[in-house]
Steps between C-alpha positions, in 0.01 A plus 500: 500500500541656152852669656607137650395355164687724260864460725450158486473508092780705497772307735392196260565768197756615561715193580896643445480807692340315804727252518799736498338645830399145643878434486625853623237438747626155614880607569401781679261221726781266512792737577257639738369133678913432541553810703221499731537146578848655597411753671254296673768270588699736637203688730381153620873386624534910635196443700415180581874323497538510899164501570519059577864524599657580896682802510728607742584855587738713771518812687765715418651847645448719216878664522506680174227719645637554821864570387331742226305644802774525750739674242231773356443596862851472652745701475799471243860581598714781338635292301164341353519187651134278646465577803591107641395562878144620381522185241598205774215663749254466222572144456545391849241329710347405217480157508157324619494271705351164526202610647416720242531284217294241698218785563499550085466115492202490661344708228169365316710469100795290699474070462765465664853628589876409637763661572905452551809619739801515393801528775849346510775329692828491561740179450646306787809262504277214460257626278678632174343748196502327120822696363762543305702763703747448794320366774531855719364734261147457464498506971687811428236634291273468782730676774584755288365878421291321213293284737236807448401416124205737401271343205420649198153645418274208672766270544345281252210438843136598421498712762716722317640657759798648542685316812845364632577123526837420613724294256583182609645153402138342454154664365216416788183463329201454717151355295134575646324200305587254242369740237776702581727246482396404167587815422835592602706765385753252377296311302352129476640230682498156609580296806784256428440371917292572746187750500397877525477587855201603667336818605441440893656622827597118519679509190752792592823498381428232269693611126524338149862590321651465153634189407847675414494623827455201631708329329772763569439455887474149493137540641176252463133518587543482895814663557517798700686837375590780707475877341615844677331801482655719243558821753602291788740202385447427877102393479455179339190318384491098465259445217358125395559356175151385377532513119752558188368617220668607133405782319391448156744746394823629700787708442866402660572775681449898639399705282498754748758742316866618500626562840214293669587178610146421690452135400072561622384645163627100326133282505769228623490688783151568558277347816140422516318474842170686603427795622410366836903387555616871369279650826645209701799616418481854529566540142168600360368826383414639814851446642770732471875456459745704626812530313803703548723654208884571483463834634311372808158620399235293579179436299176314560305357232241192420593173561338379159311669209171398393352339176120571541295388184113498483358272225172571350238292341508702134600808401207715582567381883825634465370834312288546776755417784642795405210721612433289788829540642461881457214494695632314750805739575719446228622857452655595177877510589433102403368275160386198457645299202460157312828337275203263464315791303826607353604201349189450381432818331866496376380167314241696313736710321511374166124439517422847621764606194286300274193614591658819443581421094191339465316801618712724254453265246167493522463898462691464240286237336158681590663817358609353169192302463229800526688717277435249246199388578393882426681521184320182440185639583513834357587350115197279553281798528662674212459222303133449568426890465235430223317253755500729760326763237254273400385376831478859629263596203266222567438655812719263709626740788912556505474361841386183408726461231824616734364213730526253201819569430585447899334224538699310153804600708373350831421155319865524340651599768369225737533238289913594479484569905334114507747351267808722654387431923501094322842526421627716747371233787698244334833656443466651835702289690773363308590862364450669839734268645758541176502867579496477905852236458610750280438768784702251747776466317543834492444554853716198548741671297562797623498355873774296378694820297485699861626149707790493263566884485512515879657164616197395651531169353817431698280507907456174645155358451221591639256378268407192698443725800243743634637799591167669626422228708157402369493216266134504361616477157200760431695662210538146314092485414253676347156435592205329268235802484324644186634177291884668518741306670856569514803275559816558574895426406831522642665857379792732503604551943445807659739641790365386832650359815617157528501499854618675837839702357479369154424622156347241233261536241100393478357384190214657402162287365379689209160425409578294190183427344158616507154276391302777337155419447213734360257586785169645440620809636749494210199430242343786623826705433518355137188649455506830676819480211279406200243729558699848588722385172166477316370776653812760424539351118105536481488876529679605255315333273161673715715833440470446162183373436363822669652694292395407190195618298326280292374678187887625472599177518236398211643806298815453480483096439262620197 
C-alpha cells in the first residue's frame, strides 16, 4: 500500500508534468481508436462482405497455362516462332459439356445454378436483320469463308471455352430458367407485349424478339417468323412470336468490326427462346454444324456455346466450391472464378488503401509517442534523484521504488488512454469517412485520368448491363458484422463487356463510407497500447533507479 500511496501523492504533486503526458497520452489513444476502427472496417467488409450476399461463379479453361505448357514443351521453329499446331491441340476439346457442368451443380456449396446457349441464324426474304447495310451483305456474311468465326478467350460464355459459332444475321440465345433470363448477357429488359416463353417440350419454338426488330419486320406477338440455318440457307426454322421486349440500353448497330458485316453481334438482333427449342432445333450444344470454306474445306463445330453459372449462397460456399469441384474431377487445366468476388473486392480498394495509411500512421504515431514518453520519463527521474536517495536510505528497496515510479505512469497514462479512446470513438466516423471520400476521389480520379488517356470513355454503354451474367449486386453491400457497415456509391467505370461483341464500361461501387464503432475487442487493443507504452517509458526510469546509490546521492546534494 505504502508504494500505491506514495504514486498517488505524487501524480496529485506533480500536476504540470502529468498532464503533459495525459495529453501526449490521449492523441496517441485517439489517433490510435481512428485507425483501428479503420482497420476494423476494412477486415469486417474483407471477410464478412459476401458472407449474406448470392454469388455467382464459372468454370473456365485455364488457357494461359496450357498455351505456357504447350509452348515450353513443343517444339519452336528455326526461325523462333510458337509452335501453333502444338498450341491449337492444347486448346482443343476443351470445352465441357453440359453434363459436366450439371455434375459440378449438384455439388453440396451450389443453391442453385443456370446456364445459357448461344447459336445463330441466318436471314430469310421474309424475315430481315436490324441494319444499316445493303440488304445482301450481312446473308453474304453467312455464305461466305467468314461463316467460321472463332471467339476470343471464353467468348465472353462461362464456360470459357474456346469454340466456333457460325456468324449469322441473328444471335440465338437459348435460357434454362427465368433466373437466367433475368440475367442475360445483354442486359435488363422489359416486355413492351406479350410474355417470356416457357421452358417445356410444349413450348418449342416459342421466341421473344426486340422491339426494333419487330418493328423493322413489321412483326407482333403471334406472328410467325421463319429463320435459316446459318450453314445451310436451305434449312429453315418457323419460330413463334410470343413476346417483344426492349433492352434497357441498346446500341444502333454492329459493332462487329471493319470488314465484318455480321448484323448477329447488334442486341437488336438478338433472340430469346429456351434451351428446350435450341435441341428441337438441332441447334444446341450437343449439335454440330458443318460448314464449308472458300477453299472447299469443311469443318464441324458446336451448334451453340454454353453460359454455365453456379450461384452460391455466400462466399465461403463459393471458396469451398472450388475444392469440391477438384474433388469431383475438376483437373487443373480449369478455374473457377467469381466477377461477383471481383467486383466486390475491386470496391474495397480505397478502404483496403486506407487501412493501409492508417496502419502507417499509426506506427508512426506509436513511434513518436514512446520516444517521448521516455524522454518524459527519464527527466522525471532525474529530477526526483534526491527522492530516490532518500527512500533508498530508509531502507525502502530500489524495487519498490522503480515500481512507484511505474505505477505514477500507469495512472497517467490510463487516464490519457480513457480521455484519448473518448474522443477517438466520437470523431471516428465523420473523419474516417472524410479520409475514405478522399481515398475515392482519388480512385475515382485516376479511373477517370486512364478512361480519358485511352478513349475508353468513347464505348457504348454498358453500365446498365451485366456483362458476367449474374446480377446479385453482391459488390454494392457490405454486410452489418462487428458494428462496421459499409455502403456504397457510384464511381469511376472499369473496362468490361457490354454485351455479346461489344465493348462498354462497368461502374465500379466503391465502398463509400464505413460506421466505425469501438468494439470491446478494440478496448482491449487500447489497452494492450497503454500498457506496453507505459511499460517501455517505465524502464528507463527502472534503469535508472537501479543504478543509483543512495548515500552518493545524499553526498553530492550536501
Amino acid at each position: 500500500m505504502f508504494v500505491f500511496k506514495n504514486a498517488w501523492k505524487s501524480v496529485i504533486r506533480n500536476k504540470g508534468r502529468n498532464i503533459l503526458i495525459a495529453i501526449i497520452v490521449a492523441i496517441i489513444a485517439a489517433a490510435a481508436t481512428i485507425g483501428l476502427s479503420i482497420r476494423q472496417a476494412a477486415n469486417s467488409a474483407r471477410e464478412t462482405g459476401l458472407e449474406n450476399t448470392s454469388v455467382t461463379g464459372q468454370i473456365s479453361v485455364d488457357r494461359s497455362k496450357l498455351i505456357s505448357a504447350s509452348s515450353t514443351s513443343g517444339s519452336s521453329s528455326s526461325s523462333g516462332q510458337p509452335d501453333f499446331s502444338a498450341i491449337r491441340e492444347a486448346l482443343s476439346d476443351k470445352e465441357l459439356k453440359l453434363s459436366d457442368y450439371q455434375k459440378y451443380a449438384k455439388l453440396s456449396s451450389v443453391a442453385s445454378s443456370y446456364y445459357t446457349e448461344t447459336s445463330s441464324l441466318a436471314k430469310t426474304d421474309s424475315f430481315q436483320a436490324v441494319s444499316t447495310t445493303s440488304s445482301d451483305s450481312s446473308s453474304s456474311s453467312s455464305e461466305s469463308s467468314n461463316a467460321n468465326a472463332q471467339q476470343g478467350p471464353g467468348g465472353g460464355m462461362g464456360g470459357g471455352m474456346e469454340a466456333t459459332t457460325v456468324s449469322g444475321d441473328f444471335q440465338l440465345v437459348g435460357f434454362s430458367s427465368d433466373q437466367a433470363v433475368k440475367n442475360a448477357s445483354n442486359g435488363s429488359f422489359t416486355m413492351t407485349s406479350g410474355e417470356v416463353f416457357g421452358y417445356d417440350a410444349t413450348d418449342d419454338n416459342e421466341v421473344i424478339i426486340s422491339k426494333s426488330l419487330a418493328d423493322f419486320n413489321n412483326l407482333k406477338v403471334g406472328s410467325t417468323i421463319s429463320a435459316a440455318n446459318p450453314s445451310d440457307s436451305s434449312k429453315t426454322y418457323t419460330l413463334k412470336v410470343v413476346g417483344i421486349y426492349k433492352n434497357s440500353t441498346e446500341t444502333s448497330g454492329s459493332t462487329g468490326g471493319p470488314g465484318n458485316s455480321s448484323t448477329a453481334s447488334d442486341p437488336a438482333n438478338a433472340i430469346y427462346t429456351s434451351v428446350a427449342t435450341l435441341k428441337a432445333l438441332g441447334l444446341d450444344a450437343s449439335s454440330t454444324l458443318t460448314t464449308t470454306d472458300s477453299s472447299g474445306t469443311s469443318s464441324t463445330s458446336a451448334a451453340a456455346q454454353i453460359s454455365y453459372t453456379y450461384v452460391f449462397s455466400n462466399k465461403s460456399d463459393y471458396t469451398n466450391f472450388k475444392t469440391q469441384a477438384t474433388k469431383a474431377g475438376l483437373n487443373s487445366d480449369y478455374s473457377v472464378s467469381s466477377s461477383d468476388v471481383e467486383e466486390y473486392e475491386s470496391s474495397l480498394v480505397p478502404l483496403n488503401n486506407l487501412s493501409q495509411f492508417a496502419l502507417t500512421l499509426l506506427l508512426i504515431v506509436l513511434g513518436v509517442g514512446a520516444v517521448v514518453l521516455i524522454v518524459l520519463s527519464l527527466f522525471n527521474v532525474r529530477e526526483r534523484k534526491y527522492e530516490v536517495g532518500v527512500l533508498t536510505a530508509m531502507g525502502v528497496k530500489k524495487t519498490k521504488v522503480a515500481a512507484q515510479f511505474a505505477i505514477e505512469l500507469l495512472i497517467v497514462t490510463m487516464i490519457g488512454l480513457g480521455i484519448g479512446a473518448i474522443a477517438g470513438a466520437a470523431t471516428s466516423v465523420p473523419v474516417s469517412n472524410q479520409l475514405l471520400a478522399s481515398q475515392v476521389a482519388q480512385q475515382e480520379s485516376e479511373s477517370s485520368s486512364q478512361q480519358a488517356q485511352f478513349g475508353r470513355g468513347m464505348q457504348g454503354g454498358g453500365a446498365g448491363s451485366n456483362s458476367s451474367g449474374t446480377g446479385s449486386g453482391s459488390s454494392n453491400s457490405g454486410s452489418n458484422t462487428g458494428g462496421n457497415s459499409g455502403s456504397t456509391t457510384q464511381a469511376a467505370p472499369s473496362q468490361s463487356n457490354g454485351g455479346p461483341g461489344r465493348i462498354g464500361t462497368r461502374a465500379v461501387s466503391y465502398v463509400s463510407s464505413i460506421n466505425s464503432t469501438v468494439s470491446l475487442s478494440m478496448v482491449g487493443q487500447l489497452v494492450l497500447i497503454g500498457l506496453g507504452l507505459t511499460l517501455l517509458s517505465a524502464l528507463v526510469g527502472v534503469i535508472f533507479v537501479m543504478r543509483y546509490e543512495p548515500l552518493q546521492i545524499l553526498a553530492d546534494r550536501s
